[in-house]
N, C-alpha and C positions, 0 to 999 in steps of 0.2 A: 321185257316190254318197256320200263320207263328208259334203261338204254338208250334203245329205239325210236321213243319217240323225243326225247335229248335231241340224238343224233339229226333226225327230221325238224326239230327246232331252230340245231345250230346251222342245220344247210340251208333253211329256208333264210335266216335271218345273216349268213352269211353273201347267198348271191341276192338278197337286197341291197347289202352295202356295198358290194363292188359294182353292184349292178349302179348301182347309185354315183358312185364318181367316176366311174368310167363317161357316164352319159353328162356328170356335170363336167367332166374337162373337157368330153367331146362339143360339150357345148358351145363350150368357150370357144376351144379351137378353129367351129363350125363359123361361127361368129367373127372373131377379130385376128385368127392366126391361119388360114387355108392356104395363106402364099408358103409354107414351109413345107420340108420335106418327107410331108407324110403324118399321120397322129402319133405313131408311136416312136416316132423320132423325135418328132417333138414333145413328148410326155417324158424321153426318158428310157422306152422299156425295148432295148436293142443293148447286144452283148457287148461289153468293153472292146476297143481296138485296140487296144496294146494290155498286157499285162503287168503294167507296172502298180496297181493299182491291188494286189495281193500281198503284196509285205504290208502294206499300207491299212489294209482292212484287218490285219491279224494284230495292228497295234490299237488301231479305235476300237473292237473287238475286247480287247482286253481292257482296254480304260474305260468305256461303256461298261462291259461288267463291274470293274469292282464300283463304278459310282453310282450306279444302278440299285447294284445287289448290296452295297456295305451300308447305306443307312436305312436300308428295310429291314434288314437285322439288328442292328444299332436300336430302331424304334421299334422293333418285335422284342427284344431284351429289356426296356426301356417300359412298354407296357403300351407305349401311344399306339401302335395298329396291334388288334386283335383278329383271331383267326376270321371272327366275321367280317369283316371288313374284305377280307381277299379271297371270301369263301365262294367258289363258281359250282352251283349242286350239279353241273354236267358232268362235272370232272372230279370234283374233290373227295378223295380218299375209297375213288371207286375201284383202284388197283387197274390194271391193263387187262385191254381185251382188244379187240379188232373194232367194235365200235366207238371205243374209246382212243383208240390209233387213230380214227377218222373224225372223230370230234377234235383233236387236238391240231392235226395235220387242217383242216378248216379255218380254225380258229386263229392257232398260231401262225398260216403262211398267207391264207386268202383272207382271213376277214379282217387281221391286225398287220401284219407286214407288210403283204401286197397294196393292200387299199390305201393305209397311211404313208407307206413310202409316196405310192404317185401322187396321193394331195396335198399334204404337207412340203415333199421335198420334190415333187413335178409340179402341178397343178401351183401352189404358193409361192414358192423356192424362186421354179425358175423364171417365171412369170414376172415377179419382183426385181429379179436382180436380170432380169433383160431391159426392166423399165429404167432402175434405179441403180443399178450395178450390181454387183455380186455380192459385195460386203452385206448391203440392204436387203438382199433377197437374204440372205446367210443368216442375219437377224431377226429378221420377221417370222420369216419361216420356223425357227429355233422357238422362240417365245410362243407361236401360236400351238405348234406342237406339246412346248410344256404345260399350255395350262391345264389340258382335260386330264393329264396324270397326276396333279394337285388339288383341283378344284374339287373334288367329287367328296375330299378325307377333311378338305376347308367345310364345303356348304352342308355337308350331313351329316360330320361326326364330329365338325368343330374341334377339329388336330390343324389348327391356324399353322404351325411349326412344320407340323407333317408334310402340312400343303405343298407350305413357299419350298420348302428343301426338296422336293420330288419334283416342283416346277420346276428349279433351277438344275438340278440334275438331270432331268430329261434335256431341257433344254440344251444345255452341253453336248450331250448324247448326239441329237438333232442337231445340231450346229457341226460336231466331227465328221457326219454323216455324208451333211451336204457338201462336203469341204472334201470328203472322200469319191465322192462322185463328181463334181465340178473338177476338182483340181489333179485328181489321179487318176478315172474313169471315164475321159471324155464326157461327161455329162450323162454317164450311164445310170441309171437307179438299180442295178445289179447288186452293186457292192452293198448299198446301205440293204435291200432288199434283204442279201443274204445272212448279214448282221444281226438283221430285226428278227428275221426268221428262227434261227439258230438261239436268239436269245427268250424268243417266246416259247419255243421248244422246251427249253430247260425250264425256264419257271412253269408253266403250263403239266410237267412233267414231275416237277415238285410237287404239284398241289394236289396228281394222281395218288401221288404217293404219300398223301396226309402229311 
């Protein structure tokens, strides 16, 4: 039963947030962008036209993970994050089942991958670096992304240290990202998408698994 109603938790509180930036970019779009070729061409969510853009993502892939994953362990060894801190009661140390498959596959692909790819690196990203060039959308967008991965271990548990270094790693992350989709993906949000997806998979998988 508590499963279950998790599960009915995380879907409701899932198609809230896509629900939610879907309708803020289409806002935008509706607003100041309707001369372009479409919303979801201009968002970003249409398949790469060349594949050059796969070698490319299997090296951000890999440098995203270790910078990601090596000072989470570093400050888990270290003492500064403790298990409460990264403890999700949907998910954590409930072993696998089918609705735990389907809380993860939510979580990890539609309410963190999908939805942050298009507003941080569609909706910010490109919007920015259409205004102001590329570099500046590349920057902005990077920094805005790192702060909510810092902020939350700064304002509540006062790991000032924890913070800045998970900003600044995320951001990196967020900055490869855009850089893989702008420069190797025609502007596709594919690649980072697939990235993000694959890497909340594993942590999110971790966490099942205590």
């Amino acid at each position: 039963v508590d499963e279950m109603k998790h599960m009915n938790d995380v879907l409701a509180s899932t198609l809230i947030q896509i629900s939610f930036v879907f309708i803020l970019s289409w806002i935008y779009y509706f607003l100041f962008c309707r001369e372009k070729n479409g919303f979801f061409n201009w968002i970003g969510l249409y398949i790469p036209r060349t594949k050059d853009w796969i070698k490319s993502s299997i090296m951000v892939f890999v440098i995203s993970l270790l910078i990601m994953v090596g000072p989470l362990i570093l400050f888990q060894y270290l003492g500064y994050i403790t298990p409460e801190m990264t403890y999700d009661k949907t998910i954590s140390g409930q072993g696998f089942s089918i609705n735990i498959l389907i809380i993860i596959f939510l979580k990890a692909i539609i309410q963190t991958a999908l939805s942050e790819e298009i507003f941080f690196r569609g909706l910010i990203g490109k919007r920015v670096a259409n205004k102001f060039g590329y570099r500046a959308g590349n920057i902005i967008q990077s920094l805005v992304f790192g702060l909510p991965h810092g902020l939350p271990f700064m304002i509540i548990y006062k790991q000032y240290i924890v913070g800045i270094v998970l900003i600044i790693t995320a951001g990196i992350v967020g900055y490869l990202q855009f850089w893989l989709n702008e420069k190797k993906a025609d502007g596709s949000l594919i690649p980072s998408i697939t990235i993000h997806s694959i890497m909340n998979i594993m942590s999110f998988a971790s966490k099942v698994l205590g």
